[in-house]
C-alpha positions as CSV (number, residue, x, y, z in Angstrom):
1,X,2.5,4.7,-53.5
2,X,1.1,1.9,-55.8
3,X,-2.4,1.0,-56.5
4,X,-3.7,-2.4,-57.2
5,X,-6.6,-1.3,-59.4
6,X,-6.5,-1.6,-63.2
7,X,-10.4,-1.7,-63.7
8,X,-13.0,0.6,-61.2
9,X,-14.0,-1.0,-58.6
10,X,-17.5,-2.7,-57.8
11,X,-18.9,-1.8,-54.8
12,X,-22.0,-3.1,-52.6
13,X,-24.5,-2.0,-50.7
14,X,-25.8,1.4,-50.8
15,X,-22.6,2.0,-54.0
16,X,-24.7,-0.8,-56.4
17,X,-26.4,2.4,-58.2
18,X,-22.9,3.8,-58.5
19,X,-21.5,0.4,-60.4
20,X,-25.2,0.2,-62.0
21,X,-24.2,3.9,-63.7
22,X,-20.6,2.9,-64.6
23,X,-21.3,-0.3,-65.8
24,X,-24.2,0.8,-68.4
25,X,-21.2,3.6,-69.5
26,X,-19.3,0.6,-70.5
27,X,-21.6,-1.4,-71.6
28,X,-22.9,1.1,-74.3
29,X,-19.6,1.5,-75.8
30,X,-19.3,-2.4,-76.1
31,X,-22.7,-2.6,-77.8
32,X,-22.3,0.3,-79.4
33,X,-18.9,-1.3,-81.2
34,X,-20.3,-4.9,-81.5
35,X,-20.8,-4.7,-85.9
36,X,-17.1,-3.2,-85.7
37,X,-15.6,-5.9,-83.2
38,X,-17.4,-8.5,-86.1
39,X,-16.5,-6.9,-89.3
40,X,-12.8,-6.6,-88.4
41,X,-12.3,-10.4,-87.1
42,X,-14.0,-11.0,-90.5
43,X,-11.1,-9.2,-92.4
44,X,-7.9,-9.8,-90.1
45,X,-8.5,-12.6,-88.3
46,X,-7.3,-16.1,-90.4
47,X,-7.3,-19.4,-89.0
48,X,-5.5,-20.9,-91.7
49,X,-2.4,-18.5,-90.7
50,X,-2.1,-20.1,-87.1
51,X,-2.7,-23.6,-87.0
52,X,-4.3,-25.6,-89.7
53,X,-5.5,-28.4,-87.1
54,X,-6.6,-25.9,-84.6
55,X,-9.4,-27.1,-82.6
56,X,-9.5,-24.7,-79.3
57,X,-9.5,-21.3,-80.0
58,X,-8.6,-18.9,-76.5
59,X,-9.9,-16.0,-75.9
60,X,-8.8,-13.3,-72.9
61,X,-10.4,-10.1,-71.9
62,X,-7.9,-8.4,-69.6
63,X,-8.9,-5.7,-66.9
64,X,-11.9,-3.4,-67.1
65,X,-14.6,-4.9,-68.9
66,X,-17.1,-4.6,-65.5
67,X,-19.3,-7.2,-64.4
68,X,-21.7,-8.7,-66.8
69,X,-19.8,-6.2,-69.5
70,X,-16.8,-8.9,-70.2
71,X,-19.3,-11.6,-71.1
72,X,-21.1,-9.3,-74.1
73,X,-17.4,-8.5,-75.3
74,X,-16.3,-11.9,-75.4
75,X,-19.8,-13.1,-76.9
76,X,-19.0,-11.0,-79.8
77,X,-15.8,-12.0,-80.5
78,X,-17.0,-15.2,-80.6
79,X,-19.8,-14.8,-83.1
80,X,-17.5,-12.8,-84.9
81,X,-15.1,-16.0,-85.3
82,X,-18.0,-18.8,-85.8
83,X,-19.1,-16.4,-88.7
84,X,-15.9,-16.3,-90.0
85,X,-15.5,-20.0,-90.1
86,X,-18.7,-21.5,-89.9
87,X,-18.0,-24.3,-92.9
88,X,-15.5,-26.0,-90.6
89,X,-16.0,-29.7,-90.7
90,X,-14.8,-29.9,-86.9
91,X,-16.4,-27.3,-84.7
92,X,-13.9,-24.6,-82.9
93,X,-14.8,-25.0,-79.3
94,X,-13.6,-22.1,-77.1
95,X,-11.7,-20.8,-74.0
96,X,-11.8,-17.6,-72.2
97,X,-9.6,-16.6,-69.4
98,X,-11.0,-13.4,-67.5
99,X,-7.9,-11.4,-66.1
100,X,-8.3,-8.9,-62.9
101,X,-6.3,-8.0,-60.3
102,X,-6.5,-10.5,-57.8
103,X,-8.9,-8.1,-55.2
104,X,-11.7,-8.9,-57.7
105,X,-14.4,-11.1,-56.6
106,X,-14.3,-14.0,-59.7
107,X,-16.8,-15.7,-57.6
108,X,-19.1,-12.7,-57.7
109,X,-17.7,-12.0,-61.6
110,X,-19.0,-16.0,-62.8
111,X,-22.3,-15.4,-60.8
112,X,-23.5,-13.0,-63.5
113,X,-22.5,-15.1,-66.2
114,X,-24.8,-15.5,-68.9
115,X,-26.5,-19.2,-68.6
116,X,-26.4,-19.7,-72.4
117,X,-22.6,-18.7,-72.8
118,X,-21.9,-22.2,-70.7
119,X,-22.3,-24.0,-73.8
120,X,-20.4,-21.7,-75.5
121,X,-16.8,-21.7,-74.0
122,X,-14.7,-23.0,-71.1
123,X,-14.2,-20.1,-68.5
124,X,-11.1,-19.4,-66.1
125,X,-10.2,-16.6,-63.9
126,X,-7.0,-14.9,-63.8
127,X,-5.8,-13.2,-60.9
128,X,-3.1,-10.3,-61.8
129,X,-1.8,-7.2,-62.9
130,X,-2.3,-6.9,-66.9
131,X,1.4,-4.7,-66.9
132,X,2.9,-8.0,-66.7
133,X,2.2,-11.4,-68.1
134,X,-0.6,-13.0,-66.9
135,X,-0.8,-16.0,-69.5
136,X,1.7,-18.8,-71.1
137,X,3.5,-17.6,-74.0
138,X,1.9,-18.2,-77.6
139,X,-1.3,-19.3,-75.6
140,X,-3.9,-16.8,-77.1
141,X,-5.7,-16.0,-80.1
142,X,-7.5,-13.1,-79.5
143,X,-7.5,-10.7,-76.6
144,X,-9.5,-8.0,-75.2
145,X,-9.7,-5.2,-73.1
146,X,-11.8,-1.9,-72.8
147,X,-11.6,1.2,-70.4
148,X,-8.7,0.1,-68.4
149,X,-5.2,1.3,-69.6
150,X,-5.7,4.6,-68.4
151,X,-5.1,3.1,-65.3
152,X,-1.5,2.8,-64.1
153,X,0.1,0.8,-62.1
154,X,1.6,2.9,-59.5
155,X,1.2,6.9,-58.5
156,X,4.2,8.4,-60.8
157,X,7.3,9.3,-59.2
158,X,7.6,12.4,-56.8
159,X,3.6,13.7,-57.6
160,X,3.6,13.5,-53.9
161,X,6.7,15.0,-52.6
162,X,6.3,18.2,-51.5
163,X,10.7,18.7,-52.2
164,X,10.1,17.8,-56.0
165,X,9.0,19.6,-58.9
166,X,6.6,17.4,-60.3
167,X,4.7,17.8,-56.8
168,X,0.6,18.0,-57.6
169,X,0.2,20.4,-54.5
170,X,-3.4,20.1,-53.7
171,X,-4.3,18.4,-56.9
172,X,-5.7,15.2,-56.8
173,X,-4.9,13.5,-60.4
174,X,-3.1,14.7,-63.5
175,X,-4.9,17.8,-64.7
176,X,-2.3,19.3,-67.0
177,X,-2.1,22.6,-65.1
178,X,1.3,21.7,-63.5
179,X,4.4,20.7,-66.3
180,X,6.4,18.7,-64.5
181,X,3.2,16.4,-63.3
182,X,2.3,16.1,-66.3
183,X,5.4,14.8,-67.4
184,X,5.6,12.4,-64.5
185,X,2.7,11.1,-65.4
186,X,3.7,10.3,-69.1
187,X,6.5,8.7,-68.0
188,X,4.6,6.5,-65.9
189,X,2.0,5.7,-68.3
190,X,4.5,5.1,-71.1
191,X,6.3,2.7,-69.5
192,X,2.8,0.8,-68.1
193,X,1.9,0.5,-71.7
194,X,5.1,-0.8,-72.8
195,X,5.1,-3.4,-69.7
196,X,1.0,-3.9,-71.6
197,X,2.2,-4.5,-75.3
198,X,5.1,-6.4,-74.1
199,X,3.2,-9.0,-71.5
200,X,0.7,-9.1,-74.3
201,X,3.3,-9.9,-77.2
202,X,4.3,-12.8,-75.7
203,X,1.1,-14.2,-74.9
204,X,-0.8,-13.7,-77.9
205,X,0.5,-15.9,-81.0
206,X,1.9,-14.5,-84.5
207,X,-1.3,-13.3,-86.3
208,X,-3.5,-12.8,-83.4
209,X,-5.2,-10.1,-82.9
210,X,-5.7,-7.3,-80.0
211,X,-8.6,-5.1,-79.1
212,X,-8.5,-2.5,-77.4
213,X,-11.6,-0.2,-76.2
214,X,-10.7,3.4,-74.3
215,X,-10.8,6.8,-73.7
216,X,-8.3,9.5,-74.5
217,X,-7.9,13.6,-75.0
218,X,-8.4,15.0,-78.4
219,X,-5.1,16.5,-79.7
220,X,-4.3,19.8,-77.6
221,X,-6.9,19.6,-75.0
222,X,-5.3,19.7,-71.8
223,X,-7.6,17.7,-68.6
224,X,-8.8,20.2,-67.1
225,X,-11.0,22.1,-70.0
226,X,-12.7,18.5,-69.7
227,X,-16.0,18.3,-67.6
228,X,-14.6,14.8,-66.0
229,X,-11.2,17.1,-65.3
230,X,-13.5,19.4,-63.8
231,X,-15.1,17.2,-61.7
232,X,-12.0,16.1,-60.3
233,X,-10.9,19.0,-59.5
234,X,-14.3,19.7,-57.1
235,X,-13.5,16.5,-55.6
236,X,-10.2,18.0,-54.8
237,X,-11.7,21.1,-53.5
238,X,-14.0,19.0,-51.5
239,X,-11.2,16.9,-49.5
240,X,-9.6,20.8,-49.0
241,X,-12.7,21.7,-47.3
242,X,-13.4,18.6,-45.4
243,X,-9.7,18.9,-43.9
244,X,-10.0,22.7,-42.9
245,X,-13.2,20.9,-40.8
246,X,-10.6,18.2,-39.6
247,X,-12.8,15.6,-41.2
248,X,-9.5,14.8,-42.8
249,X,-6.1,16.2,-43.2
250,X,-4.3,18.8,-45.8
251,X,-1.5,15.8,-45.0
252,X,-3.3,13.0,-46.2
253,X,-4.4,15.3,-49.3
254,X,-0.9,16.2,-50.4
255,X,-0.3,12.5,-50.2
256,X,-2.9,11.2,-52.2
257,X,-3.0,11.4,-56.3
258,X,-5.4,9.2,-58.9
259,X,-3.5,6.5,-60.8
260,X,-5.3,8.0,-63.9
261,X,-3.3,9.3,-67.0
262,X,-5.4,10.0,-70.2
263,X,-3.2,10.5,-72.8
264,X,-3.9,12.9,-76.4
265,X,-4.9,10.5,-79.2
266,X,-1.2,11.3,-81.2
267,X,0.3,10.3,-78.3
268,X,-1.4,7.4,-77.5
269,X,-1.1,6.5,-81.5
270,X,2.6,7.2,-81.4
271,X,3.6,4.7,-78.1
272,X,1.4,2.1,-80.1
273,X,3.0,2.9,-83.6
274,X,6.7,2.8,-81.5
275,X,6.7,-0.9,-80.5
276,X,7.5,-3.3,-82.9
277,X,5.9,-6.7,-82.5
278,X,2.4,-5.6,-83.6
279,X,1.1,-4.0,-86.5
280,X,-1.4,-1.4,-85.7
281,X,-4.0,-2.3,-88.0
282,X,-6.7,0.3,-87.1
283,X,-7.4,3.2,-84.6
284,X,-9.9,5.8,-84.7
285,X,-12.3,7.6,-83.2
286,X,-15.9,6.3,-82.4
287,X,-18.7,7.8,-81.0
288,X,-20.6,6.9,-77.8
289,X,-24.0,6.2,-77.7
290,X,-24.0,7.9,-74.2
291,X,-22.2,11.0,-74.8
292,X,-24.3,13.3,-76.1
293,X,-27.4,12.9,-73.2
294,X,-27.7,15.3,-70.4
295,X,-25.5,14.8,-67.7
296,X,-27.3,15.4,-64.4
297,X,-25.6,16.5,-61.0
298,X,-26.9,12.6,-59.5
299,X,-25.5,11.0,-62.9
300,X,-21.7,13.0,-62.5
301,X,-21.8,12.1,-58.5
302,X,-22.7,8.7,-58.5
303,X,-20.2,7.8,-62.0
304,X,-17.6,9.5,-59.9
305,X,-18.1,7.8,-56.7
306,X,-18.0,4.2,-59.0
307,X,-15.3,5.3,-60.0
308,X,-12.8,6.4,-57.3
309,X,-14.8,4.8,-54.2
310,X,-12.5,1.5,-53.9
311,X,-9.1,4.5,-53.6
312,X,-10.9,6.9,-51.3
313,X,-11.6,4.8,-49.0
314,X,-8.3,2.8,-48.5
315,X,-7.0,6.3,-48.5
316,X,-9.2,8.3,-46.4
317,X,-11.2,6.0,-44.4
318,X,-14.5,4.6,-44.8
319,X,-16.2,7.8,-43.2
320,X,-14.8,10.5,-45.7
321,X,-16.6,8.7,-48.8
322,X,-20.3,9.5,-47.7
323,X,-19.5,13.0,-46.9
324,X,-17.4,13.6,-49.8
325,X,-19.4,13.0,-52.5
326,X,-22.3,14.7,-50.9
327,X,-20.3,17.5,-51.1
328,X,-19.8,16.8,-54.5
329,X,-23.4,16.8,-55.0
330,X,-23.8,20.4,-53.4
331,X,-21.1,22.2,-55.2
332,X,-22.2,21.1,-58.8
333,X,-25.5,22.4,-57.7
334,X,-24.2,25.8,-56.5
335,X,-21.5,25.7,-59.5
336,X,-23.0,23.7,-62.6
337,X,-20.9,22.8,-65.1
338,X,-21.4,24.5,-68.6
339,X,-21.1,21.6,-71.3
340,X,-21.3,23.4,-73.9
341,X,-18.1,25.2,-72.7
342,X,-16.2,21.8,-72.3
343,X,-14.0,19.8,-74.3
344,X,-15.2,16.4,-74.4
345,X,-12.9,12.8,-74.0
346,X,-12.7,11.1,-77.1
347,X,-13.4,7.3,-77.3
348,X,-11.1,5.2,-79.7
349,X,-11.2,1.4,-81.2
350,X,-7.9,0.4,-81.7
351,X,-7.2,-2.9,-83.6
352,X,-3.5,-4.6,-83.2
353,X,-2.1,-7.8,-85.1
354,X,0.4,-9.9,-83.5
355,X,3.5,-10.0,-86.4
């Protein structure tokens, strides 16, 4: 079973509060990071090391930067270079190429572009998965993406056959309780990011520069002692119920697994650190502005539902998702999470230099 998802999806309708709550998410951590997106293109990016008569400078944000999120990152970036070089006697002028799958509405994307970027740069959609190349080869200077490779390509191998032992059972996504998921799941995700680097070393020239935003497990903290783990797991135990009512089917539950894979930061560090054509020149662990306010029951269920609508409903059917995620909403009522009992996701900046 593949997906065709690498970013969350946008909804409409009665869902625009949901992408309203993800999207603010996002947009804090991009904010939030906007002096350290600057002050490293200040110290590692040179245009004198690429091209001497280089007029066009191209920029790509690939994936999950949602909405009106891609247009701050690539804003930054761009101020970031103009202050770098800002005594040039011929003015840089820019192109950015926005990369999705190609089930994203670019129409809807270039609505809610900023009026005063169209001076700025020349924009472009491109439609496809980032796990392969998207762009020419050598065609990119800098490059951009944030919240998305946690996503994988395709459901890992034999999580949802019920002969193997990496079956998930009832499970909905890679919580760590079950050893041979797990390992499924690294497998899968280490050969996505491979397939990401790889695409990405060919497109982006020598010296160039990646930038990478994300999330990740601290070192030794398995999924599910997470509150987003935990969450999960109720939306698991939601479809169980649902399909005792026949709303849907135990069937269509053993069948269905999240295309999510969050790996430890050593582990993440070490596939990174393992391929050769860039140079990891930074990674660490930032704070986010968000993470430290209270996390209500409507805040949890609507994220969630921005999050996972889009697979639940080409899964399920249209009808589950309503019903589900009231659900949701009742059960973290009768059984409230307790934060301060939870390990917490870490969010990482990750800097990478072409060689």
């Amino acid at each position: 079973m593949s997906t065709s998802s690498h970013s969350y999806p946008m909804s409409s309708g009665d869902d625009q509060h949901s992408y309203i709550y993800n999207s603010s998410y996002q947009k804090a951590c991009i904010d939030g990071n906007e002096e350290k997106t600057r002050r490293y293109i200040l110290e590692k990016f040179d245009l004198l090391n690429l091209k001497s008569d280089l007029n066009t400078l191209n920029i790509a944000d690939f994936g999950c930067s949602i909405g009106p999120n891609t247009f701050h990152a690539v804003q930054y970036i761009i101020d970031g270079v103009k202050s770098t070089h800002e005594n040039r006697l011929v003015p840089l002028e820019f192109q950015v190429f926005f990369n999705d799958q190609p089930n994203n509405d670019f129409n809807t994307l270039f609505r809610t572009q900023p009026p005063s970027s169209k001076g700025e740069y020349f924009s472009f959609g491109v439609p496809g998965s980032f796990y392969g190349r998207v762009l020419p080869r050598n065609s990119i200077h800098i490059g951009h993406t944030s919240y998305a490779t946690h996503w994988l390509s395709e459901i890992p191998e034999h999580v949802c056959d019920k002969k193997s032992l990496a079956w998930n059972k009832y499970y909905i996504h890679c919580n760590n309780l079950i050893e041979d998921v797990t390992k499924a799941y690294k497998v899968q995700f280490t050969k996505d990011m491979r397939g990401f680097l790889e695409a990405r070393a060919e497109e982006i020239v020598p010296e160039g520069l990646m930038i990478i935003l994300g999330q990740c497990l601290p070192d030794g903290v398995p999924h599910f002692e997470t509150w987003q783990g935990m969450v999960v797991d109720m939306i698991g135990d939601c479809l169980m119920d649902m399909a005792k009512l026949g709303v849907t089917s135990v069937e269509a539950i053993e069948l269905f697994s999240i295309p999510v894979y969050f790996p430890q930061f050593s582990e993440l560090q070490r596939e990174i650190e393992q391929y050769r054509s860039f140079t990891l020149e930074m990674m660490e662990i930032i704070s986010h502005p968000l993470e430290d306010i209270p996390l209500s029951n409507k805040f949890m269920t609507s994220m969630f539902r921005a999050i996972f609508y889009t697979i639940i409903k080409e899964h399920f059917g249209q009808g589950v998702v309503d019903e589900l995620f009231d659900r949701l909403a009742k059960k973290l009522t009768k059984y409230p999470i307790d934060f301060k009992e939870c390990k917490k996701h870490v969010n990482y900046f990750m800097l990478l230099k072409r060689k």
